[in-house]
C-alpha positions in Angstrom: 25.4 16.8 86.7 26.9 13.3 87.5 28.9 11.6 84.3 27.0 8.9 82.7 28.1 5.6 83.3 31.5 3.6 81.6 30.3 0.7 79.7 33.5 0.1 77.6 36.9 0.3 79.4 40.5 -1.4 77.8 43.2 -1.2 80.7 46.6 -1.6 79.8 46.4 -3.0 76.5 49.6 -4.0 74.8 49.8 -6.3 71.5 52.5 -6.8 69.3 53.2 -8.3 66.0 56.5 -8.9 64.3 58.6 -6.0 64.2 56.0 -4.0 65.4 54.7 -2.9 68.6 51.2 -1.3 67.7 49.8 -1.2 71.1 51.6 -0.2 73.9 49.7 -0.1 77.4 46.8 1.7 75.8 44.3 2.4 78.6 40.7 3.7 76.8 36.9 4.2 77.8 33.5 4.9 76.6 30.6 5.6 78.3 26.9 5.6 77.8 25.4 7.6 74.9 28.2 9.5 74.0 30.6 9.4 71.0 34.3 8.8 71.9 36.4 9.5 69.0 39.7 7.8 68.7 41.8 9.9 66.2 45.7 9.2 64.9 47.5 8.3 62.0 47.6 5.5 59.4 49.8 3.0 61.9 49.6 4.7 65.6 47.1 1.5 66.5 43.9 2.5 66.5 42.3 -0.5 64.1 44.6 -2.8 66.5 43.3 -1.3 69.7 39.3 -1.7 68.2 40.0 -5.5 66.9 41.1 -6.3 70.1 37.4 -5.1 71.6 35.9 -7.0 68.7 37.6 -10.4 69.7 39.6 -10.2 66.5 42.9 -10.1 67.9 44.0 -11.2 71.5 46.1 -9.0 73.4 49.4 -9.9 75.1 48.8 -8.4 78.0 46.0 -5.7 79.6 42.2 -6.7 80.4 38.9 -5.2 79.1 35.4 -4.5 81.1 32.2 -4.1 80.2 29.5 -2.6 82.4 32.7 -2.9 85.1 33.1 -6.5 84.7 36.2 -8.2 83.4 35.6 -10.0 79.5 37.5 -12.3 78.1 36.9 -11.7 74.2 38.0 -14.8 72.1 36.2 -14.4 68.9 33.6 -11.6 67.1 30.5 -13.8 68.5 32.1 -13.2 72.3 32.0 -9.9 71.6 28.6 -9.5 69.7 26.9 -11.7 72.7 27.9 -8.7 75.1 26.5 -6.2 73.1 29.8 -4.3 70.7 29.3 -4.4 67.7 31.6 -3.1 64.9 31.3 -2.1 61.4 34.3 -2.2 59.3 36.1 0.2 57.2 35.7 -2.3 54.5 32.4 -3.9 54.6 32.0 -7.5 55.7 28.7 -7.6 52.9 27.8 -10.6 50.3 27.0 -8.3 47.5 24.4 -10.6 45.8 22.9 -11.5 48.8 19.6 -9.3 49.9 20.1 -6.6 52.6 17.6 -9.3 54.5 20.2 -11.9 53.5 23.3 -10.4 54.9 21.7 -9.1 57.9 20.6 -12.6 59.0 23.8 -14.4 57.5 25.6 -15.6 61.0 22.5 -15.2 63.2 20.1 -17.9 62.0 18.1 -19.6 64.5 18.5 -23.5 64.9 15.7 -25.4 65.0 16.2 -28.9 66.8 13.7 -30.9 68.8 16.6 -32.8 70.0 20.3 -32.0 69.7 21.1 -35.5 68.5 19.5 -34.7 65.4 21.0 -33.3 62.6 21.1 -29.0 62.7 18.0 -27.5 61.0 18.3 -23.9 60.2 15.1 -22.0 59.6 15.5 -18.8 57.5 13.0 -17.2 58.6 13.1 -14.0 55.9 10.6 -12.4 57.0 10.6 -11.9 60.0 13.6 -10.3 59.8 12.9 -8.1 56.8 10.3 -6.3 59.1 12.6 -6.4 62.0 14.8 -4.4 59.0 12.2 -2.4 58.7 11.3 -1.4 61.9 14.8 -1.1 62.5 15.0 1.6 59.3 11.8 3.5 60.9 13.0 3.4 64.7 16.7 5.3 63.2 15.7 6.8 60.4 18.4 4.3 58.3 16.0 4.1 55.4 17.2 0.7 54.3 15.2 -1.7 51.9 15.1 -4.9 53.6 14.6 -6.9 50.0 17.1 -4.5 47.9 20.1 -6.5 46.6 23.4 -5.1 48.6 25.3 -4.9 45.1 23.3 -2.5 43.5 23.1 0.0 46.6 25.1 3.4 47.3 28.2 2.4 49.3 26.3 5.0 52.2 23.6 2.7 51.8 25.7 -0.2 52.5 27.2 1.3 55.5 23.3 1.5 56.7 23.1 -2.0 56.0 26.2 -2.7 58.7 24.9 -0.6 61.3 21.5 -2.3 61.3 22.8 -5.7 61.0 25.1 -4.3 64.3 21.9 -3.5 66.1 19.7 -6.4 64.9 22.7 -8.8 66.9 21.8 -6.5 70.0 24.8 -4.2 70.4 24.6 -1.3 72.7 28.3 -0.6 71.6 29.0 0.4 68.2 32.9 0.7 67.0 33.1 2.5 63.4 36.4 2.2 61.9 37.2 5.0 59.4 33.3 5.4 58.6 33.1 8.0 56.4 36.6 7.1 54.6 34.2 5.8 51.0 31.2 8.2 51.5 30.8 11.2 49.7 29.9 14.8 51.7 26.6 14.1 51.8 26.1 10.2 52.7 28.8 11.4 55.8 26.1 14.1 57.0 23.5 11.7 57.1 25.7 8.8 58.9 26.3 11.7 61.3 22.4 12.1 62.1 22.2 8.3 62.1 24.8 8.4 65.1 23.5 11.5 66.8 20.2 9.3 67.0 21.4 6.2 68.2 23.4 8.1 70.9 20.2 9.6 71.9 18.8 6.1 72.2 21.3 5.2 74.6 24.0 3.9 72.2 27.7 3.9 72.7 29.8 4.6 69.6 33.3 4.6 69.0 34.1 7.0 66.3 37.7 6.1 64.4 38.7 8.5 62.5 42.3 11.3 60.8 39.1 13.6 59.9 39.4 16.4 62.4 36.8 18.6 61.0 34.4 15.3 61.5 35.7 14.7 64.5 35.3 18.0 65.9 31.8 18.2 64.7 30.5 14.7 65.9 32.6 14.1 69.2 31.9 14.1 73.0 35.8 13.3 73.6 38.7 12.8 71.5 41.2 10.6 72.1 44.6 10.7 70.3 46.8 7.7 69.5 50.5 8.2 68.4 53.0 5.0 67.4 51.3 2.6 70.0 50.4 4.9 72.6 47.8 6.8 73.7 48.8 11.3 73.7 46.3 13.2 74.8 42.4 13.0 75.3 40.9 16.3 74.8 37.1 17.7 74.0 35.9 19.3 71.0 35.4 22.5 72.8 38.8 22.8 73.9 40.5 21.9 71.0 41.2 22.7 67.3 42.1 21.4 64.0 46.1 22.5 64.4 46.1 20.9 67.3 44.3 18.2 66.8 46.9 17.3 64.1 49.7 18.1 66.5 49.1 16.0 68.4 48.5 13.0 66.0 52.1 13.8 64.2 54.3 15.4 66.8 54.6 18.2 64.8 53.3 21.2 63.4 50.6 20.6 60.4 50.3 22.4 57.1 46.0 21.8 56.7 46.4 24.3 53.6 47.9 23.4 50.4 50.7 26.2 49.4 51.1 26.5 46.0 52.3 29.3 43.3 50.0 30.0 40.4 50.1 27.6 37.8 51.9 28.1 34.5 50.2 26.0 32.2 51.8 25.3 29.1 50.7 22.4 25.7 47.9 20.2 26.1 48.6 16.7 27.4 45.3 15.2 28.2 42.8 16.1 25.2 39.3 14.3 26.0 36.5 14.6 23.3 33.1 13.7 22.9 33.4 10.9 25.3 30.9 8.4 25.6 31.0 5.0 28.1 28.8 2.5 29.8 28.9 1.3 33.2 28.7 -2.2 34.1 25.1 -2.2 33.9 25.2 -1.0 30.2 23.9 1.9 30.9 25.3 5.7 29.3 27.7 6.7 32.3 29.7 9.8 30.9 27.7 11.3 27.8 29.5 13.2 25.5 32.5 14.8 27.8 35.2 17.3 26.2 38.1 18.4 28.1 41.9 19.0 28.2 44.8 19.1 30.9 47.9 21.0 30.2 50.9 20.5 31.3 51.8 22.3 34.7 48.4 22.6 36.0 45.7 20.6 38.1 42.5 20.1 36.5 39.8 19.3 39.2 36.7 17.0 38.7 33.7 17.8 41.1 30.8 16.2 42.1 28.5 14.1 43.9 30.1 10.1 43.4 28.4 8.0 41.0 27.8 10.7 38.6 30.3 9.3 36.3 33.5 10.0 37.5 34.9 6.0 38.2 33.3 5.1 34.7 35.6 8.3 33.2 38.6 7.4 35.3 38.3 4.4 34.0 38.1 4.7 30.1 41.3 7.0 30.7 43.0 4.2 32.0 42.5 1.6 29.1 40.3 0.1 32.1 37.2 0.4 30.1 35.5 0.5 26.8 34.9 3.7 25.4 31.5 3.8 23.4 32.8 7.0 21.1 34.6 9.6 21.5 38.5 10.1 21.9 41.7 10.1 24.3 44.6 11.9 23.1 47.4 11.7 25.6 50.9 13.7 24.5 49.4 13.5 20.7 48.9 9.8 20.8 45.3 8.8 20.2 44.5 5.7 23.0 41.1 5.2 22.8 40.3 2.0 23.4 44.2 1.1 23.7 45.0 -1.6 26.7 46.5 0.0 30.2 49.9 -1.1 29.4 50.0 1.4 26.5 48.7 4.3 28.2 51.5 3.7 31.2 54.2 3.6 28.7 53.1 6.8 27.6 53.2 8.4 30.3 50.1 7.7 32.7 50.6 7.7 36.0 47.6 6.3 38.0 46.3 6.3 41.4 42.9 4.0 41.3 39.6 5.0 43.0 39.8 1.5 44.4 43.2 0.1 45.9 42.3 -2.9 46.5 40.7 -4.1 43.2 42.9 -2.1 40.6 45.9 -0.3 42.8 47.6 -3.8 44.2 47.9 -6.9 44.2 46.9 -7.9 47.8 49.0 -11.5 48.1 52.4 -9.3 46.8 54.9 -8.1 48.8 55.5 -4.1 49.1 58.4 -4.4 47.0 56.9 -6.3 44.2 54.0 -3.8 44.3 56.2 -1.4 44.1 57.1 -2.3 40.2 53.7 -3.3 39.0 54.4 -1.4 36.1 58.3 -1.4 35.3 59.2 -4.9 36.3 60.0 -5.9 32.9 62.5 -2.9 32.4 65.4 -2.1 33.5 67.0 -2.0 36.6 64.6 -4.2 37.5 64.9 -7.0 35.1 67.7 -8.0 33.2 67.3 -10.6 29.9 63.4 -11.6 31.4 65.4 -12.2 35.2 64.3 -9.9 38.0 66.5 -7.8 39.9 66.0 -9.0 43.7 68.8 -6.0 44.5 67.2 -3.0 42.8 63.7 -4.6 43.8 65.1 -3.8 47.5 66.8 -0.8 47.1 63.8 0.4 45.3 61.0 -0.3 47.9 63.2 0.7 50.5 63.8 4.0 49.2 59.8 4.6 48.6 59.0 3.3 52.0 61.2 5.9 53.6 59.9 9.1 51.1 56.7 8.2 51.5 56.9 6.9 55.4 55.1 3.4 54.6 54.8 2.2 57.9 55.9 -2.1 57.9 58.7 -4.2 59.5 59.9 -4.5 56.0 59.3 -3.9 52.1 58.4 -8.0 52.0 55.2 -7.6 53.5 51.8 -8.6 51.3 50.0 -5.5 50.5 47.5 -7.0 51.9 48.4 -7.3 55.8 48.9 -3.2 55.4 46.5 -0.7 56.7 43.9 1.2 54.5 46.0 4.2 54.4 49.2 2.5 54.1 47.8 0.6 50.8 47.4 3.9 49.4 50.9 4.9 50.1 52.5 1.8 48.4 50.4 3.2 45.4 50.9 6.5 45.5 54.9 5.8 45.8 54.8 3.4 43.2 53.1 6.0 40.6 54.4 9.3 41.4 57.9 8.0 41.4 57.9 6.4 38.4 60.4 8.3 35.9 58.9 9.8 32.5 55.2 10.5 33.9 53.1 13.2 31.6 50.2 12.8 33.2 48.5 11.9 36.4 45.6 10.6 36.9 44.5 10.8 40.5 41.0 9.5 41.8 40.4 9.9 45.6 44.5 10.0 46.4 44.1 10.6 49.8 41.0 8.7 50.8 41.7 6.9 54.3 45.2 8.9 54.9 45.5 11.1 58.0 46.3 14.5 58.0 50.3 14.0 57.8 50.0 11.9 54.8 47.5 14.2 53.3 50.0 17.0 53.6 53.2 15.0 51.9 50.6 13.9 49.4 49.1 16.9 48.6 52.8 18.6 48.0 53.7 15.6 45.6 50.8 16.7 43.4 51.8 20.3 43.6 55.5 18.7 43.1 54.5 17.4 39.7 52.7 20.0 38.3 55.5 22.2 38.8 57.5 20.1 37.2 55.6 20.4 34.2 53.1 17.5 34.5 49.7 17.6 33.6 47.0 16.3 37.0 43.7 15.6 36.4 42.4 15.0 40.4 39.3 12.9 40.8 38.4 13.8 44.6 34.4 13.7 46.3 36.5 15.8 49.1 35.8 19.4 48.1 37.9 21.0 50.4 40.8 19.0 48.1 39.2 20.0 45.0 39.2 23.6 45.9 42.4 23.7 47.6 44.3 21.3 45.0 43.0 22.4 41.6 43.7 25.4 39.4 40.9 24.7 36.9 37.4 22.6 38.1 35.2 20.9 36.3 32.1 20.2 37.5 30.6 16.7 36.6 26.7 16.0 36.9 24.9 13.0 35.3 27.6 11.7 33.2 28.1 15.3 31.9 30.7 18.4 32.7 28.2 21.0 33.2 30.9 23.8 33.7 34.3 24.4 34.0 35.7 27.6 36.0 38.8 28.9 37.4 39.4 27.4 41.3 39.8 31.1 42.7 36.6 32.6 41.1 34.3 30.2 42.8 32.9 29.3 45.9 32.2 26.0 48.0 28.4 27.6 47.5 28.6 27.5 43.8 30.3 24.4 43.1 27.8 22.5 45.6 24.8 24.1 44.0 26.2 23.1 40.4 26.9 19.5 41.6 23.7 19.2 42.8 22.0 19.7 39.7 21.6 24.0 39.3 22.5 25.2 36.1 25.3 27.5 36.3 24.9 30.9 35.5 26.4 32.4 32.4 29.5 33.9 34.0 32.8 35.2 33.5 34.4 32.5 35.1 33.7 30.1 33.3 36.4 28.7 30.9 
């Protein structure tokens, strides 16, 4: 059986940016209908790589083809005219705009009789809500064309991307870090919506640190180390090991060693919680729970069951309805975040962007969000440029930030390197009781994952109290010693990690009513 035909090729690619050389001579296909994964850690270049096919960067040197002809890609719309399309790890979406809306925003046809006269844009809504529709029908995407992109499931969203993708034409689809926001279940069903479009003749680039996803949705794998491309491989002749060899250059711990905890006073004491969401609606109704110190107290469940809204009144981030948080004996319900950090709270948001950094900030200053008025780092209301330094510098090596320099802006980092800064910053940070972690390794790769996952196991044997937030339940299971299970605003049960089963806990978070067991606790 002949191969099918390349449609994609990058030869040579090489781009570099200040103190960093992020592709070096990177030579990459794809061909027709199949799924070409491009696996490798936070930094090794494969967003770099993928906005150079999307016309967002401009390499320095190299050339790219498509269908075997040389392209010259100067913008997104050079790109999009010769069919690749990409949907970005963070979504490019107007929230109050209709999926309609967003879909059409940048394609609008123009309407003039004569090109002297003034531009004349017909919106022509319709139309392309049924092109939506046919769209949802023809892939099985199940998108409402007149739903407002705010109030949808972030899987939905992700929908909404690929079909406004496909509505521009594209035969070429790049996905960076697709399922890095979606639960279990939304990535399953993104994975049938790309088995189908493969089938209809659509090429997909599949980014991804995920090896088990990889593995289960790859034709070829491709792996990317500091710049340059390491090996290329198949799922059938590979494994997860080595898989993350490969990426790291070194032998990878996938399972989390840890002793058995030895839980001591309670640090955390949660009662009778009630709190709204942001549509005033009852999001956590009537929760009861306690951390101790020196153990890790998981929270399972399907997201947007009431886990950010908890996280959140935890935090001082919102308004607790009734109920109390008690945290080392001081009652902080309804106190403001400031108070709960110098009591101890370390934090590491569900969202790094909106509540873990501040994106125009350098590393450094990130670094201190929530010491810089103490000492070292201030001094009689003056900041400490010198222990500002030392101090970044110091994280960014522990915690193997990758930048030129600690005076970056948070905001020119990668995904995974945001979450570093913030993960640093909090698990650093002297005096900590408790921590408070909500999806701490979402968009790291599977060496970061492993330094991360130690810190946690770090802390708790030092005596602190973790209550981990995580819609990964292979890091639920592996991490915590205690799990709650969290369904409709409500803990349902709680068991011990080693007397349950993936089986269980998925049934429970689905809705089933646990059985009256011994391990529960």
């Amino acid at each position: 059986m002949s191969e099918k035909p390349i449609v994609l090729e990058a030869r040579g690619i090489t781009k570099r940016f200040p103190g960093v050389l992020a592709n070096d001579h990177v030579d990459f296909d794809l061909r027709q209908g199949e799924v070409h994964a491009l696996l490798g850690e936070n930094g090794a270049g494969k967003s770099t790589l993928m906005n150079i096919l999307y016309g967002l960067y401009t390499a320095d040197s190299g050339e790219i083809l498509v269908n075997g002809k040389p392209l010259t890609l100067n913008s997104p719309r050079d790109a999009i005219e010769h069919g690749i399309g990409m949907v970005h790890q963070h979504f490019m979406l107007i929230p109050v705009f209709t999926v309609t809306e967003n879909i059409m925003l940048g394609a609008e046809t123009d309407h003039r009789p004569h090109k002297s006269e003034a531009p004349l844009v017909k919106l022509d809504r319709k139309q392309v809500s049924q092109i939506v529709r046919d769209f949802s029908h023809q892939y099985g995407l199940d998108v409402d064309p007149d739903a407002i992109v705010g109030d949808l499931p972030v899987g939905v969203q992700q929908r909404v991307e690929i079909v406004k993708a496909l509505y521009r034409k594209a035969n070429i689809l790049i996905l960076d870090e697709p399922t890095a926001v979606l639960t279990p279940q939304e990535a399953e069903e993104l994975f049938r919506i790309i088995r189908e479009l493969t089938t209809r003749g659509v090429s997909v680039i599949f980014i991804s640190h995920k090896l088990k996803e990889v593995l289960s949705i790859a034709d070829r794998i491709t792996v990317m180390r500091a710049g340059r491309v390491v090996g290329a491989t198949t799922p059938a002749e590979s494994d997860e090991h080595q898989l993350a060899a490969m990426m790291v250059g070194r032998e990878v711990i996938l399972s989390v060693e840890k002793e058995p905890a030895q839980p001591k006073e309670d640090v955390l004491v949660v009662e009778n919680l009630r709190v709204r969401d942001v549509r005033d609606l009852e999001a956590v109704r009537g929760v009861s729970f306690t951390v101790r110190a020196g153990e890790i107290l998981g929270i399972a469940g399907v997201q947007g069951n009431g886990q950010t809204e908890l996280a959140e009144a935890l935090t001082g981030l919102r308004r607790i309805e009734s109920g109390s948080v008690k945290l080392a004996g001081r009652d902080l319900t309804n106190c403001p975040p400031r108070l709960f950090t110098e009591t101890g709270l370390a934090h590491i948001p569900e969202d790094r962007q909106r509540h873990g950094l501040v994106l125009g900030y350098t590393i450094a200053d990130n670094m201190v969000l929530c010491d810089y008025y103490r000492p070292p780092f201030s001094a009689r209301g003056v900041l400490q440029t010198q222990a500002l330094d030392e101090h970044a510098r110091k994280l960014i090596q522990n915690f193997d930030v990758r930048t030129p320099s600690p005076y970056v802006a948070a905001g020119k980092l990668s995904g995974g390197n945001q979450q570093k800064v913030i993960v640093a910053r909090e698990l650093s940070r002297p005096s900590v009781r408790l921590v408070i972690a909500n999806q701490p390794t979402r968009g790291l790769d599977v060496g970061s994952i492993e330094y991360i996952h130690k810190e946690i196991v770090l802390m708790r044997d030092q005596g602190v109290a973790v209550l981990l937030i995580s819609a990964e339940l292979d890091e639920i299971m592996s991490l915590s010693d205690r799990i709650a299970v969290m369904y409709h605003g409500q803990i349902v049960t709680t068991v011990e990690a080693h007397a349950v089963t993936r089986e269980q806990l998925g049934l429970w978070m689905a809705g089933a009513k646990p059985e009256q067991t011994a391990t529960s606790v």
